[in-house]
C-alpha positions as CSV (number, residue, x, y, z in Angstrom):
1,X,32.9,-14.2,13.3
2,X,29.6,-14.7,11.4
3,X,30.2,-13.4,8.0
4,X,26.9,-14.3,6.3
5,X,24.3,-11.6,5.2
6,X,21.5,-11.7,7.0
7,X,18.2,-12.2,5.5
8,X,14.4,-10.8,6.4
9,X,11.7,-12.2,4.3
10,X,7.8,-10.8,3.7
11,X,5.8,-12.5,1.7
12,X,1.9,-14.1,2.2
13,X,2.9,-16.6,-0.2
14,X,3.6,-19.7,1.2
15,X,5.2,-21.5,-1.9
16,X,7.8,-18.2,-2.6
17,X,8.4,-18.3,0.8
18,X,9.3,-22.0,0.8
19,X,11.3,-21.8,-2.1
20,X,12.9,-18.3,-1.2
21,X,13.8,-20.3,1.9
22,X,15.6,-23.5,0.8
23,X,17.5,-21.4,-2.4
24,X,19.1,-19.0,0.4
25,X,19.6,-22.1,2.6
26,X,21.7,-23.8,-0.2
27,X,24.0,-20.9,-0.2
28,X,26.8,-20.4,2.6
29,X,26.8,-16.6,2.3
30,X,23.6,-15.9,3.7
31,X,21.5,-16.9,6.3
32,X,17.6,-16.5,7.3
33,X,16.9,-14.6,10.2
34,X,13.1,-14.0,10.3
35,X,10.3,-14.6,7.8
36,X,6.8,-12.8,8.4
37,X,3.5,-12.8,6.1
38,X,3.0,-9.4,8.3
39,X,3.9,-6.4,7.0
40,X,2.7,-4.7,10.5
41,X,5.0,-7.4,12.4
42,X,8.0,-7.2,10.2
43,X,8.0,-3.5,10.5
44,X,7.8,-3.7,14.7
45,X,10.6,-6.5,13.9
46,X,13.0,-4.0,11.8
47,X,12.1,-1.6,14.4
48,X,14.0,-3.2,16.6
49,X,16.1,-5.6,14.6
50,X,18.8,-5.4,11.7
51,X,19.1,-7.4,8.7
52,X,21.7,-7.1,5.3
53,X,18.9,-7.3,3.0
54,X,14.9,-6.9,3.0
55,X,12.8,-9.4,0.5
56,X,9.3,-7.9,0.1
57,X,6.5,-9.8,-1.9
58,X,5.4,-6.7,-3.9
59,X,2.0,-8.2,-3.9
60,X,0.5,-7.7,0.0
61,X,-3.4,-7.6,0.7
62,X,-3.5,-4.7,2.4
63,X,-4.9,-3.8,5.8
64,X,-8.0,-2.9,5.1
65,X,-8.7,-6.0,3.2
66,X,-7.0,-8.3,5.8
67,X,-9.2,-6.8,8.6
68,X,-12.0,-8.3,6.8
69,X,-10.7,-12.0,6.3
């Protein structure tokens, strides 16, 4: 039986990510399940998918402005 929290993480930046990544590693109570930089994908993920806990990056571009890169 898998006891470990499961862990979704959304964030565009790379470094957080990184680190967020190897600090939840280190511990044996969680585990990683997905990461996105998507907010759009991670939402059609969590639509379909369950997770313990949800780390958002409060700081997304938003849609309009990704569109344009």
């Amino acid at each position: 039986m898998n006891n470990k929290a499961g862990i979704v993480i959304l964030t565009e930046n790379h470094l957080l990510k990184e680190k967020l990544v190897n600090k939840i590693r280190s511990n044996d109570h969680y585990e990683i399940i997905a990461t996105f930089n998507d907010g759009g994908i991670c939402e059609d993920y969590l639509a379909t998918h369950t997770c313990d806990l949800l780390v958002i990056d409060l700081i997304l571009r938003s849609e309009e402005h990704t569109s344009e890169l």
